[in-house]
N, C-alpha and C positions, 0 to 999 in steps of 0.2 A: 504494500500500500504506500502512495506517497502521501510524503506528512504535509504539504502545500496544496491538495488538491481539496476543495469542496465537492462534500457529496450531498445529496440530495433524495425523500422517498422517492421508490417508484411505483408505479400503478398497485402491484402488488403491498410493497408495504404502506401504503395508505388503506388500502382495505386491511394487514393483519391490525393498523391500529385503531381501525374504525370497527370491527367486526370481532376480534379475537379469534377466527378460524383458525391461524396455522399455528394455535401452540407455542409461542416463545417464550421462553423463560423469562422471569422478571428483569434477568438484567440487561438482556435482550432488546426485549421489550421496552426498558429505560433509555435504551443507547439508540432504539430506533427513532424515539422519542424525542432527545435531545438533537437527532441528525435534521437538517430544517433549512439546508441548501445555503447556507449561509458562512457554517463555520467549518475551519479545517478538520485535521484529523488532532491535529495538537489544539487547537481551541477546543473541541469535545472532549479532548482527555483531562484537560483543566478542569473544564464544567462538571465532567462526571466523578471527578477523584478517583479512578478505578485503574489500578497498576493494568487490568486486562485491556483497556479500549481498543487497541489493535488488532486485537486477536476477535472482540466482540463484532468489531467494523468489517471484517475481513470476514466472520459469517455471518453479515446481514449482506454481505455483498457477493458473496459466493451463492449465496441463498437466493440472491435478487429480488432483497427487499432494499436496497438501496442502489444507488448508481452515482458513477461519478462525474462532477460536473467541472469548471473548470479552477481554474488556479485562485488558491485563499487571497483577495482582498484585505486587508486590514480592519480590522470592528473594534471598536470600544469594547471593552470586558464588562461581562453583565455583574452587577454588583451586587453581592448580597442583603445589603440594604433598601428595604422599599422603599417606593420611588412614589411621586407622587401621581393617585389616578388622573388626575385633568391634566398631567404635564402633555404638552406640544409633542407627539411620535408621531405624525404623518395622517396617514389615511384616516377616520372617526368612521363610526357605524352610524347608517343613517338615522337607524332608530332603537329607540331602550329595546325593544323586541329582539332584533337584530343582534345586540352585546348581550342580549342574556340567553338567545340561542347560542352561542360563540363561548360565551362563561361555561355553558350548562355542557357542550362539547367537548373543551379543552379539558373541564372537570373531570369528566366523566374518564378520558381517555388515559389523562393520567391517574387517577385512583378506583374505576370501574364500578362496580355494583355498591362502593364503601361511600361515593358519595353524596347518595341518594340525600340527606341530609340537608347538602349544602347547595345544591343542584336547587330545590325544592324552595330553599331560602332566596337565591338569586333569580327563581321565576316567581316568586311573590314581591318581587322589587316592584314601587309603583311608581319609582323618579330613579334619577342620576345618582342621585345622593343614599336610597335608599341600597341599590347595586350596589355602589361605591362600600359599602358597609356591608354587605353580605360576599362580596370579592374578597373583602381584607380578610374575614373570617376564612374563607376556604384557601386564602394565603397561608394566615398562621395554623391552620390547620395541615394544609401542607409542608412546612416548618418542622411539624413539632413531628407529625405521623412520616413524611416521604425523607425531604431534605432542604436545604435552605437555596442552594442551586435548581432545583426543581421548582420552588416558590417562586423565586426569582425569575423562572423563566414564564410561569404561571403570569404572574403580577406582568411580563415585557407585552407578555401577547395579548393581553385583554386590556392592557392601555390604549395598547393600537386599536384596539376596536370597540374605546367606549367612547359612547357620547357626549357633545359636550354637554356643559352642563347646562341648565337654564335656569 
């Protein structure tokens, strides 16, 4: 594997993380998770803390749940510390519906049937503000049950897609 290259899902592993059909072990299944077309093979082994990443990466890609796409660009490193919901990331969700279908997805995918809970919490939001408060919870809940890097990436992806505020 080269350590510069960005990989990216492919067809396939977007459906293992949408569907849970093909079976991958938990850390598998973290490392398919964290792969997001974005970062290299050494930015993922940062994010994951796991002495194996290479050997993980090497069979999601032998597997052809991932594929590679081209040479690592340079990214800010994602920070353990939460960030603020309304801060400026780019794209916004057109609508509260929208980021708490998106919340209720990203949730689900990363912690599966455990987060019915918190899922349930951010489609009873009935503003920005009310999400905004059922987000951070399945943050620190993320935190405290998954990992603070997994939170972190929880908190990066659902900034980009919430709403502003009104």
């Amino acid at each position: 594997m080269q350590k510069n290259l960005v990989y990216h899902k492919s067809a396939k592993g977007t459906e293992a993380i949408s569907t849970r059909q093909h079976g991958l072990t938990p850390k598998l299944r973290s490392m398919l998770i964290l792969v997001d077309g974005k970062r290299s093979l050494e930015d993922l082994a940062k994010l994951s803390q796991l002495n194996d990443t290479e050997q993980l990466l090497g069979h999601l890609l032998d597997q052809g749940f991932i594929e590679p796409g081209a040479a690592a660009v340079p990214i800010a490193p994602v920070s353990s510390a939460p960030a603020p919901l309304a801060a400026a990331t780019g794209q916004r969700a057109t609508s509260l519906t929208e980021a708490q279908r998106f919340a209720v997805r990203r949730l689900t995918d990363v912690m599966g049937p455990n987060a019915e809970e918190l899922c349930l919490r951010i489609e009873a939001a009935r503003n920005v503000h009310d999400l905004q408060v059922a987000v951070a919870r399945a943050e620190g809940t993320l935190r405290q049950f998954v990992n603070s890097h997994t939170a972190a990436q929880f908190m990066a992806d659902i900034q980009a897609h919430m709403p502003a505020a009104s």
